[in-house]
Structures are given as C-alpha cells and as structure tokens.
NUMI-177811 format. One record per residue (C-alpha): residue number from 1; x, y, z. Coordinates in nm, 3 decimals. Layout:
<pts>
+-----+---------+---------+---------+
:   i :      px :      py :      pz :
+-----+---------+---------+---------+
: NUM :       X :       Y :       Z :
...
+-----+---------+---------+---------+
</pts>
This chain:
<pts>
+-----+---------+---------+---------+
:   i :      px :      py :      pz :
+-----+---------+---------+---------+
:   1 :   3.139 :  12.179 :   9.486 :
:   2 :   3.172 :  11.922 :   9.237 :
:   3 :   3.027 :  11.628 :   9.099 :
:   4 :   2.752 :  11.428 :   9.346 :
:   5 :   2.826 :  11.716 :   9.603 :
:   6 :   3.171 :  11.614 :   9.660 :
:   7 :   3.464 :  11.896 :   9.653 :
:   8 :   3.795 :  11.814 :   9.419 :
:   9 :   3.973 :  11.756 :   9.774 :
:  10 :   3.772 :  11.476 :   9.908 :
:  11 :   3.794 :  11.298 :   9.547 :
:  12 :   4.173 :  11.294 :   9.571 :
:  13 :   4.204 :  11.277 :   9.914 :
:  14 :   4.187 :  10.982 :  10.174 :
:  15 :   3.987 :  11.027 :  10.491 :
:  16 :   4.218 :  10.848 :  10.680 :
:  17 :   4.622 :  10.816 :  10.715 :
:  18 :   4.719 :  10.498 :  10.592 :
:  19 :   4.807 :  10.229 :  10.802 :
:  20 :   5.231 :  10.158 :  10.800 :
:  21 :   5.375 :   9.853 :  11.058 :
:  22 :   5.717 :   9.940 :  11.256 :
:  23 :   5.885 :   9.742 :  10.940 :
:  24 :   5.752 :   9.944 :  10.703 :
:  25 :   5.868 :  10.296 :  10.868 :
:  26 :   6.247 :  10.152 :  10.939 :
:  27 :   6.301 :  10.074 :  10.543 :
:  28 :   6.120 :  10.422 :  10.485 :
:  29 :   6.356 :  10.606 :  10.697 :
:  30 :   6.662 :  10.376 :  10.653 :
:  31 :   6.905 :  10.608 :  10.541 :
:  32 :   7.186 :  10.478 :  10.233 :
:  33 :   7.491 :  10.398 :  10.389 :
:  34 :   7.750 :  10.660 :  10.330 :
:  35 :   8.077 :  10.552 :  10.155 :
:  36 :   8.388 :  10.778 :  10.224 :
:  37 :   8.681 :  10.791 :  10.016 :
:  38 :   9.042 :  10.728 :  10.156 :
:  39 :   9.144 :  11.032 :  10.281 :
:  40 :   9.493 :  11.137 :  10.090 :
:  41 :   9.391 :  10.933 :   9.751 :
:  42 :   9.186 :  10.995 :   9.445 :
:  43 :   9.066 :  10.633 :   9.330 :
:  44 :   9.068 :  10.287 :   9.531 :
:  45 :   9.120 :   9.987 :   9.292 :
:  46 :   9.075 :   9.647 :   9.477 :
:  47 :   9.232 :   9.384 :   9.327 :
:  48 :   9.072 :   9.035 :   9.474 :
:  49 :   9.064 :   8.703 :   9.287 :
:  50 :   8.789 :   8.500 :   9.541 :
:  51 :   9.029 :   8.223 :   9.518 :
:  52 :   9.366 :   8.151 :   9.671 :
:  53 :   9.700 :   8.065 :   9.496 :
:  54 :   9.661 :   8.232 :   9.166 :
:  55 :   9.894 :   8.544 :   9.197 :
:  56 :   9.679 :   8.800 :   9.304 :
:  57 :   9.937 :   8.993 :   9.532 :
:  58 :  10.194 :   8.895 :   9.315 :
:  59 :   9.999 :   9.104 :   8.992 :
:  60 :   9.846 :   9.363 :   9.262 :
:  61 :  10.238 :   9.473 :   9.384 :
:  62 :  10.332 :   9.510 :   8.990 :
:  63 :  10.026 :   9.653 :   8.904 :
:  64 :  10.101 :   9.894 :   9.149 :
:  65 :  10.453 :   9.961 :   9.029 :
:  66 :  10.345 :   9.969 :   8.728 :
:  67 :  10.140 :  10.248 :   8.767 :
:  68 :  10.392 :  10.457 :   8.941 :
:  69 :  10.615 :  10.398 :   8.658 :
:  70 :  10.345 :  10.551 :   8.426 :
:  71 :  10.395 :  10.884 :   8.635 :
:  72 :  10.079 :  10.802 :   8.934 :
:  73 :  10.152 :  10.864 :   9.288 :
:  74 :  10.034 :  10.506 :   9.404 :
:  75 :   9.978 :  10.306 :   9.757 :
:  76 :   9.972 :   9.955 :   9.820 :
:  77 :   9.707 :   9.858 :  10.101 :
:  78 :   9.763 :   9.491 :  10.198 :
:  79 :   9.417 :   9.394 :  10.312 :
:  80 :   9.496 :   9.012 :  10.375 :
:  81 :   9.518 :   9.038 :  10.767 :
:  82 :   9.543 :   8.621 :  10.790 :
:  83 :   9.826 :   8.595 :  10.528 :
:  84 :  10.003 :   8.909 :  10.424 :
:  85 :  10.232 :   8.875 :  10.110 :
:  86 :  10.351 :   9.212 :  10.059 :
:  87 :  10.619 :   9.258 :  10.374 :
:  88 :  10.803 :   8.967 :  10.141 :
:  89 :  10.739 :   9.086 :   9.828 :
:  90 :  10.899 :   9.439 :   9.859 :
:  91 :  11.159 :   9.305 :  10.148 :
:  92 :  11.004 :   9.508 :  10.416 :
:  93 :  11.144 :   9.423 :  10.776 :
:  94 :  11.036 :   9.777 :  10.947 :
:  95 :  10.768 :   9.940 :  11.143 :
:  96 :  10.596 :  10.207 :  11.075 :
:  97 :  10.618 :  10.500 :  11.249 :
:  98 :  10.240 :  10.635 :  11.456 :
:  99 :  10.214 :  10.964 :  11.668 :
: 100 :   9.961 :  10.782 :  11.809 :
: 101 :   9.678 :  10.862 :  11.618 :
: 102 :   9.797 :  10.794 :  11.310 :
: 103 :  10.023 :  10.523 :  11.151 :
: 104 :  10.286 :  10.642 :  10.857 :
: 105 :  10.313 :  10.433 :  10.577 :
: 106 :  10.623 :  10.264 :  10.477 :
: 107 :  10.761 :  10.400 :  10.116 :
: 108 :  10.955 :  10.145 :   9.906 :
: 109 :  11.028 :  10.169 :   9.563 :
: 110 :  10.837 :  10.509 :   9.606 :
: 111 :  10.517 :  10.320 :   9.694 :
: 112 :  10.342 :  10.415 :  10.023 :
: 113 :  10.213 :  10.117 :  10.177 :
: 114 :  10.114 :   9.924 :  10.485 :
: 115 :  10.025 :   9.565 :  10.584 :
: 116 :   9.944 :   9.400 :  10.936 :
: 117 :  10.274 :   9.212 :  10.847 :
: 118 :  10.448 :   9.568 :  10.918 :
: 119 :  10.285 :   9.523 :  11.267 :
: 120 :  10.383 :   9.191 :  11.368 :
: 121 :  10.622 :   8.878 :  11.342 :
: 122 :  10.607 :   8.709 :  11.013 :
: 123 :  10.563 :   8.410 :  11.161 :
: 124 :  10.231 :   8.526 :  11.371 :
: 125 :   9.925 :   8.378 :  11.317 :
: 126 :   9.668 :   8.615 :  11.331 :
: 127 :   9.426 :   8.425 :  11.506 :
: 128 :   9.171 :   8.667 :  11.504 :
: 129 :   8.760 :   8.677 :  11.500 :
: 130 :   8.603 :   8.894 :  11.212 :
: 131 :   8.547 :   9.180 :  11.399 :
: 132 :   8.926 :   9.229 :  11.470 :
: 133 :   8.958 :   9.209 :  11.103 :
: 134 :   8.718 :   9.485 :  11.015 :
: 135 :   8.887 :   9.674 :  11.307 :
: 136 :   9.199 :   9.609 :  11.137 :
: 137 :   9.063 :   9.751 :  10.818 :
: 138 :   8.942 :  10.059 :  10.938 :
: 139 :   9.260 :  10.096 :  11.093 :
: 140 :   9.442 :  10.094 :  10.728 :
: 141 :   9.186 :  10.285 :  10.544 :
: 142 :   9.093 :  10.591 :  10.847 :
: 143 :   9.438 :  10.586 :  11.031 :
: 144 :   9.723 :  10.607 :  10.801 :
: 145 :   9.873 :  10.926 :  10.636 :
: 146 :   9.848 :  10.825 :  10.288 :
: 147 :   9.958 :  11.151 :  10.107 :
: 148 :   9.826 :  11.277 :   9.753 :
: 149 :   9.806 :  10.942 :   9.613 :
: 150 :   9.673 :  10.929 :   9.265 :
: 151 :   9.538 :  10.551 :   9.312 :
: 152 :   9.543 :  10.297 :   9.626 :
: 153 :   9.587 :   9.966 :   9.516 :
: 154 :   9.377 :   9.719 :   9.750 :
: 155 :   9.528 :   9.357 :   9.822 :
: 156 :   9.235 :   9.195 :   9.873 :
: 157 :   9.207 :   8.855 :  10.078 :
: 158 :   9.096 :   8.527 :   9.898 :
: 159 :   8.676 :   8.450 :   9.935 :
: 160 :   8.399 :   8.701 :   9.940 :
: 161 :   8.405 :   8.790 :  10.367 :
: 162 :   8.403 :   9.039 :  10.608 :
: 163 :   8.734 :   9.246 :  10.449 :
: 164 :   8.526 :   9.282 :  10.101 :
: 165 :   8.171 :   9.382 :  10.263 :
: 166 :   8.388 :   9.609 :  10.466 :
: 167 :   8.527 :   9.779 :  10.138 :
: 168 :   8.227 :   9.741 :   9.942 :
: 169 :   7.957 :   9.881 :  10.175 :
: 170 :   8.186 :  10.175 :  10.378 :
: 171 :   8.486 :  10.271 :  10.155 :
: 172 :   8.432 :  10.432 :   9.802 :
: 173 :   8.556 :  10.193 :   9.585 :
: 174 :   8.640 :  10.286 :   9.261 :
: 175 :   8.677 :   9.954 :   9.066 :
: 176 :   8.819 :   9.599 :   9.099 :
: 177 :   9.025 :   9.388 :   8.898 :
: 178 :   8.995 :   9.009 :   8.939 :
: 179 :   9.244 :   8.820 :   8.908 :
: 180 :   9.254 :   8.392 :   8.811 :
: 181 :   9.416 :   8.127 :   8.642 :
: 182 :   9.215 :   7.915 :   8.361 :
: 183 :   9.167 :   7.631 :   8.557 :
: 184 :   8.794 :   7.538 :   8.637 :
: 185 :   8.837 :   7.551 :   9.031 :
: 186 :   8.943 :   7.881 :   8.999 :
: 187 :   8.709 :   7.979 :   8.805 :
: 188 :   8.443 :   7.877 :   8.987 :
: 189 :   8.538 :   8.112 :   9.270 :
: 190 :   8.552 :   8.385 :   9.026 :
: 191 :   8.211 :   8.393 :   8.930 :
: 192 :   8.070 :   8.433 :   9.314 :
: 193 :   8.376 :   8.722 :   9.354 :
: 194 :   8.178 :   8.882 :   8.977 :
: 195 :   7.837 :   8.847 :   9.155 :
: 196 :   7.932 :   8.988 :   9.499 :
: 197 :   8.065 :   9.252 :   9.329 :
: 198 :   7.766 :   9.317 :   9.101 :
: 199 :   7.555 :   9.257 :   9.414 :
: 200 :   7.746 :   9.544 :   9.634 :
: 201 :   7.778 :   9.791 :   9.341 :
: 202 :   8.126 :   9.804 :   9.312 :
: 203 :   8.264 :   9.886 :   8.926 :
: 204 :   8.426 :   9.572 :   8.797 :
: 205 :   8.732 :   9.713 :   8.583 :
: 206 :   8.760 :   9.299 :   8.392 :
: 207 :   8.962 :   8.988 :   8.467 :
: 208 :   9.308 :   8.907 :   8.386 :
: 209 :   9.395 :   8.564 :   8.270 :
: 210 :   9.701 :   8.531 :   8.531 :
: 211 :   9.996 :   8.235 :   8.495 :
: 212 :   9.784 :   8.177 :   8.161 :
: 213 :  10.052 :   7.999 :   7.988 :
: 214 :  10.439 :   7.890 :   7.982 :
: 215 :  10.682 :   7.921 :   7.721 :
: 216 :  10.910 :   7.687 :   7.746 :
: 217 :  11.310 :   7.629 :   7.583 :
: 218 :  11.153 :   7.528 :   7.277 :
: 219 :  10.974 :   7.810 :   7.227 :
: 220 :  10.643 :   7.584 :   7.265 :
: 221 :  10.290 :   7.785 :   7.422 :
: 222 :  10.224 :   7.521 :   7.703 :
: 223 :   9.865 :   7.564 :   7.838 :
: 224 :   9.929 :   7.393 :   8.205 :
: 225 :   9.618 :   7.535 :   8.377 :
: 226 :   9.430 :   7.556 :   8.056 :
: 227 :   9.298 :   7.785 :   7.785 :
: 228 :   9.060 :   8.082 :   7.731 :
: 229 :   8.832 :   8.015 :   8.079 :
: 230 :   8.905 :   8.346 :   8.190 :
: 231 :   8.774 :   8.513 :   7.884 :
: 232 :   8.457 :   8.297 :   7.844 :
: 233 :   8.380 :   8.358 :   8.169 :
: 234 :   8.443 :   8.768 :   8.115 :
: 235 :   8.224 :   8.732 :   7.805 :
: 236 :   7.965 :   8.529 :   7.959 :
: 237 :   7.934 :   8.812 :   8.258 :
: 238 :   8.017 :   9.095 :   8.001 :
: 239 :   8.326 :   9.212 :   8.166 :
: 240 :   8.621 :   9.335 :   8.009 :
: 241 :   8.877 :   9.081 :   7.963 :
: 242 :   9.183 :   9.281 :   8.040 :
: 243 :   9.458 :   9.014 :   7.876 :
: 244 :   9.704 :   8.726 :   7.966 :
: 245 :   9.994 :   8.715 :   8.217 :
: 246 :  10.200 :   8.425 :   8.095 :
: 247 :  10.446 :   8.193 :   8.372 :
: 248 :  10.766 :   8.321 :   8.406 :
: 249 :  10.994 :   8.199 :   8.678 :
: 250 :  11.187 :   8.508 :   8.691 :
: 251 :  10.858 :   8.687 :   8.843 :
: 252 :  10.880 :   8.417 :   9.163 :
: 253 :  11.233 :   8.461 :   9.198 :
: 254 :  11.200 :   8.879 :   9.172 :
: 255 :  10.905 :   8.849 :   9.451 :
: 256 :  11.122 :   8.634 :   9.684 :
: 257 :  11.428 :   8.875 :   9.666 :
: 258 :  11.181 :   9.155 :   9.751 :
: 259 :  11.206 :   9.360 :   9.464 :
: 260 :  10.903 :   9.256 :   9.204 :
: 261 :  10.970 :   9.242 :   8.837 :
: 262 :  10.882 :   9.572 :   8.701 :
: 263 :  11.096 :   9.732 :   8.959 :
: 264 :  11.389 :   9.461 :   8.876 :
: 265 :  11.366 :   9.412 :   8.501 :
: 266 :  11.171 :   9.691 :   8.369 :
: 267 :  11.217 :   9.571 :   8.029 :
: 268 :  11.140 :   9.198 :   8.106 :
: 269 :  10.826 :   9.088 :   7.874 :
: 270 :  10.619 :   9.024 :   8.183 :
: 271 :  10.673 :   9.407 :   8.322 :
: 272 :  10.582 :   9.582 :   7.971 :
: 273 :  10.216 :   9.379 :   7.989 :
: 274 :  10.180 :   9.488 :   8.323 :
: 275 :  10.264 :   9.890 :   8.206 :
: 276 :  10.019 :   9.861 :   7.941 :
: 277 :   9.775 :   9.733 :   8.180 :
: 278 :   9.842 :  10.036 :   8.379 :
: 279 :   9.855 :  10.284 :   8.073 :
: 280 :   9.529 :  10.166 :   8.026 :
: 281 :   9.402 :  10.218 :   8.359 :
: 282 :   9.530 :  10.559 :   8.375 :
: 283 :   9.399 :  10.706 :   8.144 :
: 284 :   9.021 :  10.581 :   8.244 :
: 285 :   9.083 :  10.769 :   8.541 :
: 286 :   9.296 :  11.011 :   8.524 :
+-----+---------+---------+---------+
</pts>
C-alpha cells in the first residue's frame, strides 16, 4: 500500500485502455515505405532540372561520361518516357536484347544504358496515362541487368510528377543534381524541384548554373540568360552551388552527331568542367 490506500500500480496506471479511432490505428501501424536500391549499382544520382529546355540531358549524358572517364563503372537511365533525348545523343538505333524477364542494357562509349526510345520509333508519341509511366519505370529500375555499376545516372523528366515520386518514395536515391539556366522562368521551376526534393528526403548534391554564359569572337563574357540566379537561389536554399557551364556550340553539334563532348573532345574547355564536376562527385562517394 501506499499513500491514501492506493498501491504504486493504480497511481501510474489507467483503469481503462484508451480510446484510439480506425484513423488513429492505420498511422500507428503504417509501416515506412521501403526504398530498394538498383540492383547491379552502388549510388543513384538523379539529375532533374523541373523545367524544360535548359540542358539537363545534355549535362546528365556528360556527366555521365565524365565519370567513367574518372575510372567509375557508370549507367545512364533515361527516365523521360514522353521525350527521350538520349537514343540521339549517343546515336543509338538498336534494341536491346530481353530473355524475357529481363532487358540488357545497351553499352556505348562503355556506358550501360537504356531509354523507352530503345523500345520504340523515334517518332512515337508515347501517349500514355501515368500509370504506364510508373510501369515503365519499374521496368528500367527492377528489369534490366545493370552490372557492377559504380553510379546510375538518372535522366529525369521536366516538372515534379509521377516519374520523380516514383524515384523518390520506392528507389534509394542517393542524391540529385539540378540543373537551370539564370533566367527567372527557370528559376522559378527550380525552387518547387528544391522543395519536392526537400519534401521527399532525397539528398540534394547543388545546382549547376547550365548555358550560364557565351564567349563570343571577341573574347567578350555575354550574359544572354542572365547572371548569378542560380547561385542566389543555391544560397538562399543553402545548397551547394556546384559551378557554371558556359554556351558552346560545339556541345549541340557533338550531341547531334551522337557522340557528346567529353567523349569527342576530351580536352575541349566544356569537358574538363564537366571532369572536375565528376572528380568531385567521386570522391563524396566513393
């Protein structure tokens, strides 16, 4: 007994179970969604820009050479399922080869890789509802035969829809890049692809200032999009800012013949920025 006749127990105990509603036990039990790594790689970079037009597949298929060039065993995933770039960009006409469970990835420029674009006509619309999309996805992340890849780089689509939940909330993602020009418009976009990222926990790795600037035959810094917006907005969301690709039109012309500038011109300006990028990122990870 204790005091006013009442044992220890009853003080600290209720008499009664409390009362929980059928909402209350479903967010009690609700288990965290498991996210599984691509089988066959170590780390998943995405690199997404939330915007259209501003060279994201362009820097994501360097980026991606660049790393190999640093010694990393490196895939290209082209996640864009309405407009895939990369077929075009490495001059990739084939199919890949399936035992019909699993789909083999291309290797060009000794980069695995894969893209809907593989699958059909370049000229195909993929008129497709989002659930085809995510199926799609799956597809490219549970069903190909990537093969001791040090990093998968992630073409990511324009906007902040199904293809990035679908990454975010089921695939271990191990950072993202974003990718914009200085323009305000762009910019804009960039600051809802920062907060969905924040939002879905994925690692933001910083932004890169892309087609920041053109030199031009007077040896003139032209600011045509305009100047520093990508940093501000890095240091207003305390990202890294991860530095400036310049305009060069022999990066257009190397993505149009199929063979991207660090794999054509390995000494070109334009490719040593994106192998310093790509030092730097290997040896955060690696």
């Amino acid at each position: 007994m204790s005091l006013y006749g009442k044992t220890s127990y009853d003080l600290v105990m209720p008499k009664e179970k409390p009362e929980f509603s059928d909402a209350m036990r479903a967010k009690m039990t609700r288990k965290v969604p498991v996210k599984n790594p691509i089988k066959g790689t170590k780390f998943t970079i995405a690199v997404s820009s939330a915007k259209g037009g501003v060279g994201k597949s362009t820097f994501a298929t360097n980026l991606a050479l660049a790393l190999k060039k640093v010694g990393c065993k490196v895939g290209l995933l082209d996640a864009d399922i309405y407009g895939p770039s990369i077929p075009k960009m490495l001059g990739i006409s084939e199919k890949p080869k399936s035992d019909g469970q699993k789909l083999e990835p291309i290797i060009k420029y000794d980069l695995q890789c894969i893209s809907i674009g593989f699958l059909t006509d370049q000229q195909t619309p993929m008129i497709w509802r989002g659930p085809m999309v995510t199926s799609a996805i799956k597809t490219f992340t549970q069903k190909v035969n990537w093969q001791d890849l040090d990093f998968i780089i992630v073409d990511m689509p324009p906007g902040t829809g199904d293809t990035q939940l679908t990454f975010s909330q089921e695939i271990q993602m191990d950072g993202a890049i974003i990718v914009s020009t200085p323009q305000e418009v762009a910019l804009l976009d960039v600051i809802r692809g920062i907060k969905m990222f924040d939002k879905l926990g994925v690692k933001i790795l910083g932004l890169i200032d892309n087609m920041s600037y053109f030199i031009g035959n007077d040896g003139k810094k032209y600011n045509i999009f305009g100047d520093g917006g990508v940093k501000r907005t890095s240091e207003e969301f305390n990202k890294e800012f991860l530095g400036e690709i310049p305009i060069n039109s022999d990066v257009g012309k190397c993505g149009d013949e199929g063979m991207p500038i660090v794999e054509k011109f390995p000494d070109h300006k334009i490719s040593i920025k994106y192998v310093e990028l790509a030092e730097k990122i290997k040896k955060k990870y690696l």
